[in-house]
N, C-alpha and C positions, 0 to 999 in steps of 0.2 A: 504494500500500500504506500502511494506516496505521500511524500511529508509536503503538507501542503505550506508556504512564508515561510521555507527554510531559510538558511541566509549563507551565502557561500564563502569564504575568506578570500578574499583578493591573494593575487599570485604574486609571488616574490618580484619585484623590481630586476630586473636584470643589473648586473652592477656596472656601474656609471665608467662609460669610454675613458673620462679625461684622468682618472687614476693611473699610475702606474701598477705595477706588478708589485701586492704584497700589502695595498691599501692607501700606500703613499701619495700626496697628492705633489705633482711636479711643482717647483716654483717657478714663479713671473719672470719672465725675460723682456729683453730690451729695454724700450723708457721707463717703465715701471722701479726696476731696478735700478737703472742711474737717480730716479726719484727717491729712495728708499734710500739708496747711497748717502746721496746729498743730504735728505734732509735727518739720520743723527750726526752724520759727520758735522755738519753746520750746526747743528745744536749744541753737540761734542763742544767743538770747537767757542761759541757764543758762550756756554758755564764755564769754560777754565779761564776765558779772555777776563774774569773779574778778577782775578788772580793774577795776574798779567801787569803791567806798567801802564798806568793810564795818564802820569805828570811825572815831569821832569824839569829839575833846574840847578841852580847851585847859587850860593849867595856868597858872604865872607869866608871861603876856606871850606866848606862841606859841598856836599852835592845831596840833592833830594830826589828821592823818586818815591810815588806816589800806588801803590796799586787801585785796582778798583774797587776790592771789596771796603776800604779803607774810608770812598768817597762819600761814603752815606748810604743814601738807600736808592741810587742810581745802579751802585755794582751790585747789591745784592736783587734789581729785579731784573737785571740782566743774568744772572746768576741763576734766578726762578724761572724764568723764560729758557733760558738753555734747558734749566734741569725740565723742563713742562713738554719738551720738544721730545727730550729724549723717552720722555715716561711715554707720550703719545705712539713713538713706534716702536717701544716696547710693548704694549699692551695691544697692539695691534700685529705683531711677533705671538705674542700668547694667544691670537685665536678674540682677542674682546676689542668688536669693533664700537663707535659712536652710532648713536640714531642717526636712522635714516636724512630725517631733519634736520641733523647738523653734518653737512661735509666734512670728512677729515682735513680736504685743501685748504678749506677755507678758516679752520681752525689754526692750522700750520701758517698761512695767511696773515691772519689776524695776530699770531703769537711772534712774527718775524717785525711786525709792521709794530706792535710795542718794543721790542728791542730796538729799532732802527731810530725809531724819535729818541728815546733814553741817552743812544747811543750818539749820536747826533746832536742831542741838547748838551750833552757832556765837551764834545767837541769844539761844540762852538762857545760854550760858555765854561772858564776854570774860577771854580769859587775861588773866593779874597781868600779864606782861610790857610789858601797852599800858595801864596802870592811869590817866595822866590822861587814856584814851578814855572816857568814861564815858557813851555813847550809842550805840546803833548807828545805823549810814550805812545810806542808801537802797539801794546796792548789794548789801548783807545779806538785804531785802526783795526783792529785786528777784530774788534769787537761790533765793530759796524758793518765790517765786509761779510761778517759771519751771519749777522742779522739780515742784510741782507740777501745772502746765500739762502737764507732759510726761509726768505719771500719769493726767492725765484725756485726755490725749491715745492713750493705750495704752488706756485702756479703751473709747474710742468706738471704736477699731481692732476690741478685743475684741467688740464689739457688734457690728460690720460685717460679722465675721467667723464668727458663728455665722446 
């Protein structure tokens, strides 16, 4: 007798083409990876720049230099912005991306483009407080080419990604 509103269990999925052999899923090639590159290296690079020589000078007989963490709280949000860079592709290394609603680009973006004023206000402006620094330090440089490495770095993303 048949069973009448039986209910049948769907058949196994076939398993998915773009895996390799063993479960593995290949990784991204091309721009993607120069993107992923760029953007902890630029990040990398933007947290150690606080740490780095941001003024230099010399007055009666001494010579001063200055790093960034030292500057107040310029070097240390440059310091948060690198480290905020580098947590973003890490945690998108472990598998946890952002909502849909928020771009990772545009995150990356936004987090380059605070670095780049900070970095740049620093630049153009050396507080009284460090008055015989009267040069900026490599690290200063160093710190604004990194920031923005990490804007052009969010827009190749934003490219990849439309």
């Amino acid at each position: 007798m048949p069973i009448i509103g039986s209910v049948q269990t769907p058949e196994r999925m076939p398993p998915s083409l773009d895996r390799e052999p063993g479960g593995v899923y290949p990784r991204p090639a091309g721009l993607w990876v120069l993107c992923e590159r760029l953007t902890w290296i630029a990040g990398l690079v933007l947290m150690l720049s606080s740490f780095m020589d941001w003024y230099a000078g010399s007055g009666d007989g001494f010579t001063l230099s200055v790093i960034g963490w030292h500057t107040g709280a310029s070097g240390k949000i440059i310091f948060l912005v690198g480290a905020l860079v580098l947590l973003l592709v890490a945690l998108r290394e472990a598998g946890i991306e952002l909502p849909a609603a928020v771009p990772e680009s545009l995150v990356v973006i936004l987090l380059g483009s605070v670095g780049t004023v900070v970095a740049l206000f620093r630049t153009l402006s050396i507080p009284d407080r460090y008055l015989p620094a009267d040069s900026r330090g490599i690290g200063l440089w160093i710190a604004l080419l990194s920031a923005i490495g990490v804007i052009v770095a969010g827009l190749f993303r934003a490219a990849e990604e439309l």
